[in-house]
KOLFI-74181 format. One record per residue (C-alpha): residue number from 1; residue in one letter; chain; x, y, z. Coordinates in nm, 3 decimals, decimal comma. Each point is the difference from the previous one (the first is absolute). Layout:
# residues N
NODE     i   aa   ch         X         Y         Z
NODE   NUM    A    A         X         Y         Z
...
//
This chain:
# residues 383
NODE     i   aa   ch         X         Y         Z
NODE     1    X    A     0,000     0,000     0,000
NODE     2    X    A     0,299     0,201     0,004
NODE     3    X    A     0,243     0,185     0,219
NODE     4    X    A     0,155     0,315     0,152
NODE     5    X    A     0,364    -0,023    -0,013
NODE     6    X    A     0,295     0,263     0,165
NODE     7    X    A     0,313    -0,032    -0,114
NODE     8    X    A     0,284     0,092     0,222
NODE     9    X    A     0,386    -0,035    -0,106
NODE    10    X    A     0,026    -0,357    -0,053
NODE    11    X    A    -0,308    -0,135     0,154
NODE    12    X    A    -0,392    -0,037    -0,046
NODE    13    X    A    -0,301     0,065     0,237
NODE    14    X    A    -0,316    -0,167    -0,137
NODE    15    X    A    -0,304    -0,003     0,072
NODE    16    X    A    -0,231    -0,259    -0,192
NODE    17    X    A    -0,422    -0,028     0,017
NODE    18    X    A    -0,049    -0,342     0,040
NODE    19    X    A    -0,406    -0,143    -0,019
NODE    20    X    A     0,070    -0,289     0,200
NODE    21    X    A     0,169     0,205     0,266
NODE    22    X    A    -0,253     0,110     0,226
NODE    23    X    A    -0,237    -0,332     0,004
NODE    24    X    A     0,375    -0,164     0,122
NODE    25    X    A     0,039     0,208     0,221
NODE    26    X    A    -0,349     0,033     0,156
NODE    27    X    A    -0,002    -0,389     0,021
NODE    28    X    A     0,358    -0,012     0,208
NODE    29    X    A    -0,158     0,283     0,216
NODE    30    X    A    -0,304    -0,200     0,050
NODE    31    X    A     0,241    -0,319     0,055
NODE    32    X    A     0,210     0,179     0,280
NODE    33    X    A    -0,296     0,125     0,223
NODE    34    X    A    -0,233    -0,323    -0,044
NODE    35    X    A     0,324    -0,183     0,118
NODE    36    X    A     0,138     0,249     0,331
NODE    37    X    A    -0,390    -0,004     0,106
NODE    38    X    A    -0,023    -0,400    -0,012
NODE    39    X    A     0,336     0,000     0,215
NODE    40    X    A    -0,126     0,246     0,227
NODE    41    X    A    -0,337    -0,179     0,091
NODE    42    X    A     0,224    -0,314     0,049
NODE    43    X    A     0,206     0,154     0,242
NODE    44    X    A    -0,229     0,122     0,210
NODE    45    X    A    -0,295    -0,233    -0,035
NODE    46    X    A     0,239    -0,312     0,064
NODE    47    X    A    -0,026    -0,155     0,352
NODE    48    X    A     0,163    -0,362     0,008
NODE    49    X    A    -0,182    -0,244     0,247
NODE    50    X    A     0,274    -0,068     0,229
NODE    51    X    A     0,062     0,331     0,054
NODE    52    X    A    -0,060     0,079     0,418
NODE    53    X    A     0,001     0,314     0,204
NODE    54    X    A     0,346    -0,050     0,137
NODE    55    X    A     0,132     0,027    -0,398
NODE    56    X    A    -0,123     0,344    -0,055
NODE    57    X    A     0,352     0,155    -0,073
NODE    58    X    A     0,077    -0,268    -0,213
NODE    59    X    A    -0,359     0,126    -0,198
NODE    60    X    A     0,110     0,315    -0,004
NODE    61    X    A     0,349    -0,051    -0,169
NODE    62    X    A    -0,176    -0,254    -0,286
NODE    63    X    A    -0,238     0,306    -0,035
NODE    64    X    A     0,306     0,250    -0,020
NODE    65    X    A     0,211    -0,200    -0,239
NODE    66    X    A    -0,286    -0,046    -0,224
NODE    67    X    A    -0,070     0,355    -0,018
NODE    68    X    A     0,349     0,094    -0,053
NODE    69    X    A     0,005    -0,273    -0,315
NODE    70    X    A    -0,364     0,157    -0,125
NODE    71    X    A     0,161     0,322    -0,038
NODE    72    X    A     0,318    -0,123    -0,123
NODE    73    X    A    -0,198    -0,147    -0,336
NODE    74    X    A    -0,133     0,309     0,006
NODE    75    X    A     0,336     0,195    -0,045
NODE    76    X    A     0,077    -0,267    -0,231
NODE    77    X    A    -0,346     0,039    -0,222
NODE    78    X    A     0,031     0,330    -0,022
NODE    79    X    A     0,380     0,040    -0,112
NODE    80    X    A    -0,142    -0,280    -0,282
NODE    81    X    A    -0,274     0,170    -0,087
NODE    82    X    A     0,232     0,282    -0,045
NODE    83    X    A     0,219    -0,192    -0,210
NODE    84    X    A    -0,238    -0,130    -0,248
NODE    85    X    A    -0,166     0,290    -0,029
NODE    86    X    A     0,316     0,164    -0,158
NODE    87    X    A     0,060    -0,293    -0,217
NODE    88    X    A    -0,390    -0,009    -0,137
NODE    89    X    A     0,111     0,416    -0,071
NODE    90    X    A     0,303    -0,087    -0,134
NODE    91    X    A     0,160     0,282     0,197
NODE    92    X    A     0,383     0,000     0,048
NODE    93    X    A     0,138     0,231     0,251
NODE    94    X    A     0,255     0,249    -0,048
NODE    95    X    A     0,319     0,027     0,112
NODE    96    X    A     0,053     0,336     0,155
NODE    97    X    A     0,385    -0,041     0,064
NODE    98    X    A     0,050     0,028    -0,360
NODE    99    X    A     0,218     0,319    -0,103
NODE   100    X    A    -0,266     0,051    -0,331
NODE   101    X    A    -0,261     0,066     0,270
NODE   102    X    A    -0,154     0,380     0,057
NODE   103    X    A     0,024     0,154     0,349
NODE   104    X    A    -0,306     0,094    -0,055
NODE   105    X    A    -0,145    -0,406    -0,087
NODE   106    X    A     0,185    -0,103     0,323
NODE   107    X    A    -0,148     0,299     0,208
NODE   108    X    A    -0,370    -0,109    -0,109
NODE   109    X    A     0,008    -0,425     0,034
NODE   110    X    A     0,215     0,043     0,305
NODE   111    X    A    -0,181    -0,116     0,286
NODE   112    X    A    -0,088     0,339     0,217
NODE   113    X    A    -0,120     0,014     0,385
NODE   114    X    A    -0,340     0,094     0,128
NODE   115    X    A     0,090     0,379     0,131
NODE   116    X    A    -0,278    -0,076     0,312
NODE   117    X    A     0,219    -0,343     0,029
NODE   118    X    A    -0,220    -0,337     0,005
NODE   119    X    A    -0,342    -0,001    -0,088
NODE   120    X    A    -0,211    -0,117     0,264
NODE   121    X    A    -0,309    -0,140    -0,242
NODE   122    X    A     0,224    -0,202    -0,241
NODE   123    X    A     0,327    -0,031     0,199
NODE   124    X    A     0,218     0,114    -0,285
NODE   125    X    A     0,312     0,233     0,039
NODE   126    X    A     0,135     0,076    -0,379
NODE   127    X    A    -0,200     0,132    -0,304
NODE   128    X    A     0,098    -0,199    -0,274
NODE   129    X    A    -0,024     0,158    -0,356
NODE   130    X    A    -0,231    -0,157    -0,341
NODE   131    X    A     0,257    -0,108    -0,212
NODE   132    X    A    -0,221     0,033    -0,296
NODE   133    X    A     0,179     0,243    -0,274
NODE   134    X    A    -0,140     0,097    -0,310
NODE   135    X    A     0,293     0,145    -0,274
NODE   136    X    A     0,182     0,123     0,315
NODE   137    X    A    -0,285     0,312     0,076
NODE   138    X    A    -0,325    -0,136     0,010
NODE   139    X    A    -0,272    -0,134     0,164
NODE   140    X    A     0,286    -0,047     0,306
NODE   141    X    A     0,172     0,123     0,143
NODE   142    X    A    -0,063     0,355    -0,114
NODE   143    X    A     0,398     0,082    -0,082
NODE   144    X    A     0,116     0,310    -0,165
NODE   145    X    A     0,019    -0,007    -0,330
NODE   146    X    A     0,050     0,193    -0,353
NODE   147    X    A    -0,358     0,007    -0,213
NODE   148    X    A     0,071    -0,035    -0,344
NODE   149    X    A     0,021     0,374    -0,156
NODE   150    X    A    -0,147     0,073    -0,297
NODE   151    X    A     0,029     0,269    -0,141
NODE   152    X    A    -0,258     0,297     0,012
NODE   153    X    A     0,055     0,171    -0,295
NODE   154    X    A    -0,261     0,246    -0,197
NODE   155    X    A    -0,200     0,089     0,340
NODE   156    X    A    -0,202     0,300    -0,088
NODE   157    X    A    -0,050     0,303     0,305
NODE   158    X    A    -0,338     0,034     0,192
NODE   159    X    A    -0,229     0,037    -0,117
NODE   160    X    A     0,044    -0,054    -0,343
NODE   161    X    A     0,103    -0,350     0,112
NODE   162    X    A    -0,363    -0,070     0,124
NODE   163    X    A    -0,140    -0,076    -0,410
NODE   164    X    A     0,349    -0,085    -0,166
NODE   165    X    A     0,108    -0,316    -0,059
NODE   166    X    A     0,366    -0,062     0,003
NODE   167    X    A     0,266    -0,314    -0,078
NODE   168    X    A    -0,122    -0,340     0,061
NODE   169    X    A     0,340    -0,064     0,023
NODE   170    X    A    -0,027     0,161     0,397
NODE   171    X    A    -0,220    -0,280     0,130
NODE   172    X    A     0,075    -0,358     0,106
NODE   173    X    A    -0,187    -0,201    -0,199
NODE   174    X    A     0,153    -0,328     0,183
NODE   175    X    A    -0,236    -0,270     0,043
NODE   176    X    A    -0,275     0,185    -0,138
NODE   177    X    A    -0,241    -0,172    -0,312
NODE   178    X    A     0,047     0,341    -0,191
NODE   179    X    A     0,315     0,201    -0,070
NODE   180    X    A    -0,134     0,325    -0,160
NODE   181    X    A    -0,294     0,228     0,064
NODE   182    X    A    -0,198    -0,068    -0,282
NODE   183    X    A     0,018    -0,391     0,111
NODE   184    X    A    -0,147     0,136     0,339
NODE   185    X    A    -0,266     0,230    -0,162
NODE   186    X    A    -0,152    -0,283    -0,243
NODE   187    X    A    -0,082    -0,163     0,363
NODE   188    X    A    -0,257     0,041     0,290
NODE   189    X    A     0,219    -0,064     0,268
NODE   190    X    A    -0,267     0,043     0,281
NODE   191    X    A    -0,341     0,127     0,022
NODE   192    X    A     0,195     0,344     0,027
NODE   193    X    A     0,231     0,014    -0,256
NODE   194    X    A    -0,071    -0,077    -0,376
NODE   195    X    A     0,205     0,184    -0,192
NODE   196    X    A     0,142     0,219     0,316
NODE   197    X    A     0,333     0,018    -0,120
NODE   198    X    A    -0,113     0,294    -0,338
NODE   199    X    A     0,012     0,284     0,178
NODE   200    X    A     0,071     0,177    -0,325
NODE   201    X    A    -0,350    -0,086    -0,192
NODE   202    X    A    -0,218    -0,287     0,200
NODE   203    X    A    -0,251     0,064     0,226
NODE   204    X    A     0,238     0,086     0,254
NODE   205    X    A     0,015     0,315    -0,071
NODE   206    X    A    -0,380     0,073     0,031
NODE   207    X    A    -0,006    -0,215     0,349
NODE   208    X    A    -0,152     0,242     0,259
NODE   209    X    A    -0,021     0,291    -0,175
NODE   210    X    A    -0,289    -0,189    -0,290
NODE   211    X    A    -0,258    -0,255     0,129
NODE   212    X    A    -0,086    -0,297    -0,204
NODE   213    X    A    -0,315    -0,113     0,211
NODE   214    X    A    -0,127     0,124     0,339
NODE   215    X    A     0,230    -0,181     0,222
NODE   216    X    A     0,272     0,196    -0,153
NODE   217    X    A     0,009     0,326     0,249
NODE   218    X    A     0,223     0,307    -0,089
NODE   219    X    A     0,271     0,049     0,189
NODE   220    X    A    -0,079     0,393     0,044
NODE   221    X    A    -0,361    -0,116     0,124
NODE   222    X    A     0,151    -0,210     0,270
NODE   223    X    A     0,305     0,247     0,084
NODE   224    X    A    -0,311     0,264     0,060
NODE   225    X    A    -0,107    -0,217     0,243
NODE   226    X    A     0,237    -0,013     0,241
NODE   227    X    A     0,002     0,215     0,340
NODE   228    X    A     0,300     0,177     0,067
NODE   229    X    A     0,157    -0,077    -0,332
NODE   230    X    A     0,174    -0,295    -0,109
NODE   231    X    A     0,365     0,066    -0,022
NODE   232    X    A     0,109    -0,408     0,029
NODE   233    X    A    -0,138    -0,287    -0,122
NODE   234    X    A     0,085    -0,412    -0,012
NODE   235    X    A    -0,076    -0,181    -0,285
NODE   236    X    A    -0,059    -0,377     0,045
NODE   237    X    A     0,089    -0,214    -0,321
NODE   238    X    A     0,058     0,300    -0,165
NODE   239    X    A     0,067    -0,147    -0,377
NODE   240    X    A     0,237     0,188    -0,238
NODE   241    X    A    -0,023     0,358     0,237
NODE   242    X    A    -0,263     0,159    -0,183
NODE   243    X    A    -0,233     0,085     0,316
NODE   244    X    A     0,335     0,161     0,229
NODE   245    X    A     0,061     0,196    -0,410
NODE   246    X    A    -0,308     0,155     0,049
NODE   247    X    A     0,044     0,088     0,334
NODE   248    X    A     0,316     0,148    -0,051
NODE   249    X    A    -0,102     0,220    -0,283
NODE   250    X    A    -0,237     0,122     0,307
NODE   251    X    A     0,292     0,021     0,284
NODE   252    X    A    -0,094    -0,275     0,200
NODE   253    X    A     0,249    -0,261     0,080
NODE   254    X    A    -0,110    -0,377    -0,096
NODE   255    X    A     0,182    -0,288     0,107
NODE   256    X    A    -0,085    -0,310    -0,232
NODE   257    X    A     0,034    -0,322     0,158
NODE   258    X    A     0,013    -0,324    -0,220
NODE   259    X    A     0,242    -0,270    -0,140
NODE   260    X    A     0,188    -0,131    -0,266
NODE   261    X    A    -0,254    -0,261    -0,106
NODE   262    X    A     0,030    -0,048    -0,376
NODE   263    X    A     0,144     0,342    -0,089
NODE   264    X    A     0,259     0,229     0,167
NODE   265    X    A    -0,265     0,222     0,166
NODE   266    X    A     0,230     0,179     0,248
NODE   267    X    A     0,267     0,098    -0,235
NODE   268    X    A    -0,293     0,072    -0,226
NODE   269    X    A    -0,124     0,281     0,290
NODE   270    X    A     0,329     0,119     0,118
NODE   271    X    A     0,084     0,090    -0,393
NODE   272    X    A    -0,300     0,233    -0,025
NODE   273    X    A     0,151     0,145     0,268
NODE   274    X    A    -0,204    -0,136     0,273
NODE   275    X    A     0,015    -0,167     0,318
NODE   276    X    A    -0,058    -0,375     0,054
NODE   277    X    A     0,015    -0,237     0,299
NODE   278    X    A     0,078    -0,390    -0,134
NODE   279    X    A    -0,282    -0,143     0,297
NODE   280    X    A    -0,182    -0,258     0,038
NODE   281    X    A    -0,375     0,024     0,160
NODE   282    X    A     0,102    -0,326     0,222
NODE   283    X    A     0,200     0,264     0,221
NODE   284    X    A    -0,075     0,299     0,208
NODE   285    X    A    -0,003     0,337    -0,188
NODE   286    X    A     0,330     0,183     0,107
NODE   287    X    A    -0,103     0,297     0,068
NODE   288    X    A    -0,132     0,152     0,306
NODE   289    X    A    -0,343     0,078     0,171
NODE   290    X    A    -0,209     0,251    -0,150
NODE   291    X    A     0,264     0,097    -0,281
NODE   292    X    A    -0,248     0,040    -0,307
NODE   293    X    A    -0,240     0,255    -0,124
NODE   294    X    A    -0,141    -0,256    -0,259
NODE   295    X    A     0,033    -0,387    -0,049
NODE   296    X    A    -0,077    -0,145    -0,381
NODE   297    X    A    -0,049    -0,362    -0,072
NODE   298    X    A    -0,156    -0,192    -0,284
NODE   299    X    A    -0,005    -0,400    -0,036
NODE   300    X    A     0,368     0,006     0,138
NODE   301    X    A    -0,201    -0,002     0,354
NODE   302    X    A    -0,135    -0,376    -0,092
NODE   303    X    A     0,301    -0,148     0,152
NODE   304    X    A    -0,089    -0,418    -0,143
NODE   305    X    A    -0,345     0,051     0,093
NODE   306    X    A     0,043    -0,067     0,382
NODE   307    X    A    -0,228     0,202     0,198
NODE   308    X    A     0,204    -0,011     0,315
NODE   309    X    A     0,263     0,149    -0,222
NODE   310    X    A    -0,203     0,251    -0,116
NODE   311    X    A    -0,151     0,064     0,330
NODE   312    X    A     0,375     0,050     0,161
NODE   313    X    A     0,136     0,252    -0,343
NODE   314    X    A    -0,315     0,209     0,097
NODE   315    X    A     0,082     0,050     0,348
NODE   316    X    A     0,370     0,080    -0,098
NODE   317    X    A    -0,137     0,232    -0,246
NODE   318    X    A    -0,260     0,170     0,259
NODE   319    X    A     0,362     0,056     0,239
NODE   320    X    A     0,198     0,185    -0,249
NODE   321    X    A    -0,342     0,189    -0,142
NODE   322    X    A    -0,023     0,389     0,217
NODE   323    X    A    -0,335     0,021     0,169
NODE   324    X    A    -0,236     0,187    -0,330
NODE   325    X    A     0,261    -0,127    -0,219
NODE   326    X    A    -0,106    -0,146    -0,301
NODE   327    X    A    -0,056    -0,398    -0,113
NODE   328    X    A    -0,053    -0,007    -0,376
NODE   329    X    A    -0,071    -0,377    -0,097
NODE   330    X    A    -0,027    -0,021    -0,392
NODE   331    X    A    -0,173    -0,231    -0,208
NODE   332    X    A     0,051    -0,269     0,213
NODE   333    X    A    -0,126    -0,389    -0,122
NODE   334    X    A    -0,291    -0,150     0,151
NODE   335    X    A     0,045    -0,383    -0,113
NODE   336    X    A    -0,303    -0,142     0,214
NODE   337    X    A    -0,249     0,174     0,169
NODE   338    X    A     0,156    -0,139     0,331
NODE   339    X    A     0,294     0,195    -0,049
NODE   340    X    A    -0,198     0,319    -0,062
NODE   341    X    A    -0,187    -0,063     0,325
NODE   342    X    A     0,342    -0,043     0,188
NODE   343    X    A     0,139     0,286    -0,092
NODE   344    X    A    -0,275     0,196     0,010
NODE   345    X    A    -0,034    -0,121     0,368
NODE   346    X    A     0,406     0,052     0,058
NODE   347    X    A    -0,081     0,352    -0,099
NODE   348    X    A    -0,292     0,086     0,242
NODE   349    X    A     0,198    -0,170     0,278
NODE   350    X    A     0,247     0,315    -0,025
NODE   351    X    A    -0,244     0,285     0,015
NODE   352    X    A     0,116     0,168    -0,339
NODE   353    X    A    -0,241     0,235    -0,152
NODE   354    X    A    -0,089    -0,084    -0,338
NODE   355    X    A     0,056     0,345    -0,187
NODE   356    X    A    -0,042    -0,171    -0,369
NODE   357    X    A    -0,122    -0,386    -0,055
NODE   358    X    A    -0,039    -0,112    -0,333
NODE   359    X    A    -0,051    -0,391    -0,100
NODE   360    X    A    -0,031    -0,042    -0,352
NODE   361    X    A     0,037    -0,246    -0,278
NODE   362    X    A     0,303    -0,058    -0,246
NODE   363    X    A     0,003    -0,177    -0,314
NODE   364    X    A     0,372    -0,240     0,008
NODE   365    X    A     0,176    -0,089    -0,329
NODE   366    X    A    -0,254    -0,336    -0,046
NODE   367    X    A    -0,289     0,180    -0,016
NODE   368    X    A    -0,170    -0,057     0,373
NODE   369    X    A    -0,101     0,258     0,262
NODE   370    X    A     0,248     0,054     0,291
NODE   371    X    A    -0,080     0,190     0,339
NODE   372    X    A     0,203     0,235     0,165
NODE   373    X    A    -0,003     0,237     0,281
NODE   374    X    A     0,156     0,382    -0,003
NODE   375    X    A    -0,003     0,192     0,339
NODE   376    X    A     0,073     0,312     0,194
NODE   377    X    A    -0,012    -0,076     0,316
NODE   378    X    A     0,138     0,230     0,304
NODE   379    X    A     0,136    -0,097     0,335
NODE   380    X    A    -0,169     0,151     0,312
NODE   381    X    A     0,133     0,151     0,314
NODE   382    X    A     0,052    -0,266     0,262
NODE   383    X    A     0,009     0,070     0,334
//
């Protein structure tokens, strides 16, 4: 199934995924405790028939050795248990004496004391590191390292840089399907971007400023809205940039949240001269309490369909929303009429007030009617 390899000086760390390894392990685990248990019960169940009162020492010590061999297998099922379990991996230790080896390697799989000393729950008194090393940087550990540069060449100044396109030559196109623009425009690569990449002559350049149906609200209309002005805004799966554009051609500051799923989105944002935070919805928003004027989301917000994921991203967007700050959910999917009641229901539970809600229909590219929800909705003044 493959492997994750780190090559240092002359020798090899792997790591392999092996199918058969956890139903071999889980039966030697089961193996090991079915056995200790069975000894225990024998030693202290067991009471031989010619045993009399005058013999109790003699008890006692049978009881004592017995115990002491019960946890000796133990020791001894758990250092093989240990063993095999490497073997099934296929893991091979390194040698940290070598001279190839970085200070910096040795510093990390070292063993390293508890600062409090023992731990009085488990018992343990080092930390010992995950060994598991991706191309020396990533997932771990988390070592400093060079990114690959590529060169930014052809970057236009703000805010002509908001509609220009410039080199495709400044994006990473590794491991993506499509390795030019127009490859990304002849796709939908989400309910929110078909296309989002022309922001020279598609649609793009009419988002928010031209509506195409009456879930489409004008971004003037909602900015109008606002008490006390919106001056910051976040913008949850945030496509190509195009709604933190047209906030910046009106002075407020937009950060974009979204990924490099499919297409180099973030480099994508930061060319137009914009700001974008590579996030992903399964964490808590880095920012702090009651930071922005005005929070945007479209079907980026349907994090897999998992209402108690949804239900925990709407909390974290309700902390770093200001009291009579601004939620602006647009067209937003309604698959099932179960997930329009849950959100509808996730919505109440917050006590926004609804300043604009619009569900309308939507005809997709086969022909059938779609449902989506746009809203304005406005956090209140808790006390």
């Amino acid at each position: 199934m493959g492997s994750v390899s780190l090559k240092i000086g002359d020798g090899t760390a792997r790591f392999k995924r092996a199918s058969r390894c956890s139903s071999a392990v889980n039966f030697l685990m089961l193996f090991s405790v079915v056995t200790t248990n069975l000894f225990a019960l024998y030693a202290f169940t067991y009471h031989p028939t010619t045993l009399h009162h005058h013999n109790y020492p003699k008890n006692i010590s049978l009881i004592s050795e017995k115990v002491s061999l019960i946890l000796r297998q133990i020791e001894s099922s758990q250092n093989k248990l240990s063993q095999m379990e490497k073997e099934l991996l296929g893991y091979k230790s390194i040698d940290l004496s070598g001279p190839n080896i970085a200070n910096e390697l040795k510093e990390f799989l070292n063993h390293h004391q508890l600062p409090l000393g023992k731990d009085s729950r488990t018992g343990i008194t080092e930390m010992v590191a995950s060994k598991l090393i991706l191309q020396g940087c990533e997932p771990l550990p988390r070592r400093r390292c060079f990114a690959k540069i590529i060169p930014k060449v052809g970057l236009q100044p703000f805010p002509v840089s908001l509609w220009k396109n410039v080199s495709e030559k400044i994006y990473s196109w590794s491991g993506l399907g499509c390795k030019n623009l127009a490859c990304l425009n002849s796709k939908k690569l989400n309910r929110d971007c078909a296309g989002c990449f022309d922001i020279v002559r598609g649609y793009e350049t009419q988002k928010y400023i031209k509506a195409r149906s009456k879930n489409d609200f004008l971004i003037d209309d909602v900015l109008a809205m606002g008490s006390g002005g919106i001056r910051i805004g976040f913008d949850i799966g945030g496509g190509s940039g195009t709604f933190a554009a047209r906030m910046a051609e009106r002075n407020v500051t937009v950060v974009t949240a979204t990924l490099n799923v499919d297409a180099p989105f973030n480099e994508f944002i930061a060319a137009r001269g914009l700001f974008p935070l590579y996030f992903s919805l399964d964490h808590r928003f880095p920012f702090y309490d009651n930071a922005f004027d005005l929070v945007h989301a479209a079907n980026g917000l349907d994090v897999g369909g998992r209402p108690e994921k949804l239900e925990f991203l709407m909390f974290d967007i309700d902390r770093v929303l200001r009291a009579g700050g601004l939620f602006w959910l647009d067209s937003f999917y309604y698959s099932t009429d179960d997930k329009k009641r849950a959100l509808t229901r996730l919505i109440e539970r917050f006590g926004y007030k609804k300043l604009k809600w619009v569900v309308g229909e939507k005809i997709n590219g086969s022909g059938k009617s779609e449902v989506y929800l746009s809203a304005v909705l406005q956090k209140p003044v808790r006390v």
